[in-house]
C-alpha positions as CSV (number, residue, x, y, z in Angstrom):
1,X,2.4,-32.3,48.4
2,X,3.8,-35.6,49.6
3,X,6.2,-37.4,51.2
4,X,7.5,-40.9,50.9
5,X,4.5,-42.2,53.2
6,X,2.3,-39.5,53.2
7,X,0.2,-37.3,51.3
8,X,0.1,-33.9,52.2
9,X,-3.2,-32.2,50.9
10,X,-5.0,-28.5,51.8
11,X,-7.3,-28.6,54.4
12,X,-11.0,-28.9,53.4
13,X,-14.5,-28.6,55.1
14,X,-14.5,-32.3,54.7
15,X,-11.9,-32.9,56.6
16,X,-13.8,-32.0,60.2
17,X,-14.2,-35.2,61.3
18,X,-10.4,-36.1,61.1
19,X,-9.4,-32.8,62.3
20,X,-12.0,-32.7,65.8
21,X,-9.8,-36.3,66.5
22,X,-6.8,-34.1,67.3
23,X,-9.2,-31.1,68.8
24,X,-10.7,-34.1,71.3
25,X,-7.5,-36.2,72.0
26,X,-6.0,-35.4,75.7
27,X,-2.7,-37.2,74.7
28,X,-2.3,-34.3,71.1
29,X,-3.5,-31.5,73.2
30,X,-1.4,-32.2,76.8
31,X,1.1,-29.4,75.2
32,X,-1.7,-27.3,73.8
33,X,-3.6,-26.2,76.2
34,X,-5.9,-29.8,77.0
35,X,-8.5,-30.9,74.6
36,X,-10.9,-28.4,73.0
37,X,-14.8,-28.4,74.8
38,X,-17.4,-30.1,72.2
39,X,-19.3,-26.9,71.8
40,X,-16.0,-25.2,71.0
41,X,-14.9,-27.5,68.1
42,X,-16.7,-26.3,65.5
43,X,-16.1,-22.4,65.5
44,X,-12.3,-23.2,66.1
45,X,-12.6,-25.2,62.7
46,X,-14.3,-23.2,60.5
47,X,-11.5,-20.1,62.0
48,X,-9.0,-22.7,61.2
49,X,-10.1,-23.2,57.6
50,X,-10.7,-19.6,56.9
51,X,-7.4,-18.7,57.4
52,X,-6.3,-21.6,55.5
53,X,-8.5,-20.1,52.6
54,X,-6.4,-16.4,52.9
55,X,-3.2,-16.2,54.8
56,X,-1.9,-19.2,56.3
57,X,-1.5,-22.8,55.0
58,X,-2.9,-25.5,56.3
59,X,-2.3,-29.7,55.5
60,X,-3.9,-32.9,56.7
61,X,-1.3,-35.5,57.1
62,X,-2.8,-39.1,55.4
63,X,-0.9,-42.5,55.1
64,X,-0.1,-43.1,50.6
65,X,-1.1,-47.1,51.6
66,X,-4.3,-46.4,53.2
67,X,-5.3,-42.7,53.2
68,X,-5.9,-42.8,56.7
69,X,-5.4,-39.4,58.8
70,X,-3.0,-39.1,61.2
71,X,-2.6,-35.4,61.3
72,X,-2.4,-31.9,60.4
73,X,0.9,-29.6,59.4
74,X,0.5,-25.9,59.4
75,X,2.2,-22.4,58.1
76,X,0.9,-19.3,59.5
77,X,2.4,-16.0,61.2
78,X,3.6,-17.0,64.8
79,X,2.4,-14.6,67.4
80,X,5.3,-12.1,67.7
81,X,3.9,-11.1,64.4
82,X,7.1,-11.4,62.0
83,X,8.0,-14.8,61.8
84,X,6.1,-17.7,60.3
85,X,5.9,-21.0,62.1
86,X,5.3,-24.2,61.0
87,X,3.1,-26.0,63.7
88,X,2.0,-29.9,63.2
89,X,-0.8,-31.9,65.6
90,X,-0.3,-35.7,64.8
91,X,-2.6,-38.5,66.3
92,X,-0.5,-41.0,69.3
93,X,-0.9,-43.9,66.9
94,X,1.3,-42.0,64.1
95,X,3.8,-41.3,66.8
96,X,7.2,-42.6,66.5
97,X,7.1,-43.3,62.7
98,X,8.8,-40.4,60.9
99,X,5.6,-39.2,60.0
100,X,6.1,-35.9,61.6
101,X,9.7,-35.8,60.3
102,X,8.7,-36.4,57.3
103,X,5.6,-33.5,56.9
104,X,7.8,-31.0,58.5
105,X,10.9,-31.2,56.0
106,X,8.2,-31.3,53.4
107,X,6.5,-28.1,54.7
108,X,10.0,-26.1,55.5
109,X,10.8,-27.0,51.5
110,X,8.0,-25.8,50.6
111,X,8.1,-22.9,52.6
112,X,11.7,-21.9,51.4
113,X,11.2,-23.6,47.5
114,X,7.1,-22.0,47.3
115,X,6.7,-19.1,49.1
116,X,10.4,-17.6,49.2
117,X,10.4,-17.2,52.8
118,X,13.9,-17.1,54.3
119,X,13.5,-18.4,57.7
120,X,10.8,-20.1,59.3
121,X,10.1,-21.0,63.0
122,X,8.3,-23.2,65.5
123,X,7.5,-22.9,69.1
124,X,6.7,-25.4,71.5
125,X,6.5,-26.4,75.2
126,X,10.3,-27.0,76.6
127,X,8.9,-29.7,78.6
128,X,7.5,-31.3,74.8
129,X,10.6,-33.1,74.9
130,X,10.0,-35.2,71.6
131,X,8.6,-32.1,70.0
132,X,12.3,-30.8,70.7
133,X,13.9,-33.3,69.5
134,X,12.0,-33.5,66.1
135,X,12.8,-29.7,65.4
136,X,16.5,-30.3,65.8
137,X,16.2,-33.7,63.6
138,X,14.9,-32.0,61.2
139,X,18.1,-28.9,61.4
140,X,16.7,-26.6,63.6
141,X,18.0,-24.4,65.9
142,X,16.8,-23.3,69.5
143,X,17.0,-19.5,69.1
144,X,15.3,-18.5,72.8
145,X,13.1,-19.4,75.3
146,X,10.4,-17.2,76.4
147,X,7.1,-17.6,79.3
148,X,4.2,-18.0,77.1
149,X,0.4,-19.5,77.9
150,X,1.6,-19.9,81.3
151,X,5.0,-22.5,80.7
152,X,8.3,-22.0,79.3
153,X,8.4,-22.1,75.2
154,X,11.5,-23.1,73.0
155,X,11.4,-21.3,70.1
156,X,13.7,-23.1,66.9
157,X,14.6,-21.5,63.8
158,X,16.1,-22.4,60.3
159,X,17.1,-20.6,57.4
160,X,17.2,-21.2,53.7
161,X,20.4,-22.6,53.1
């Protein structure tokens, strides 16, 4: 898939290297729990692919110009075990840009356009608020807030129009 800056493309073992950036970076992970331990990083990407490889969807986020990486966009069932969110992790230097914007509309479409789902949702930290603000930029809705992981989460929604 792709954007008008970026290429959207399936995550692959090769990608590791790119993808332990976001696991390692304190400023990604402040809303996520803190940066993942080194002897941790590993196992949490090879989970990660696996369930790329069978029932979630998962896409690094690189520049058209340059092919650098600046990120990963995901689909997968959200906890509550109906819904499927669409989650994102970009790098500080991509933020600000659109990237994000940009990934996310691509991944809703293709959630809607691809796999036929009628709604999709994402949850994040209330106190994320430029995480909060992207979800409404790109037309969603705060359904509810609920206590998870020990903070108070917004949960969005949208529908297939």
């Amino acid at each position: 898939m792709e954007t008008h800056r970026c290429n959207l493309t399936r995550l692959q073992r090769s990608d590791y290297q790119d993808v332990k950036s976001l696991y390692v970076n304190e400023q990604v992970r402040t809303y996520l729990g803190g940066a993942i331990p080194e002897e941790h990083i590993l196992n949490k990407f090879l989970d990660t692919l696996q369930r790329s490889e069978t029932d979630s969807n998962y896409w690094t986020i690189r520049l058209k110009h340059n092919n650098v990486f600046i990120g990963l966009v995901s689909l997968e069932q959200h906890v509550d075990g109906q819904d499927t969110e669409i989650s994102y992790e970009l790098l500080p230097h991509s933020w600000g840009h659109g990237y994000a914007k940009e990934a996310v509309d691509q991944v809703i479409t293709y959630a809607f356009n691809e796999l036929n789902l009628s709604r999709v949702i994402a949850e994040t930290q209330t106190a994320n608020h430029s995480s909060c603000k992207l979800l409404e930029r790109v037309g969603m809705k705060l359904d509810r807030k609920v206590i998870r992981y020990g903070a108070e989460q917004a949960i969005y929604g949208i529908g297939r129009v």
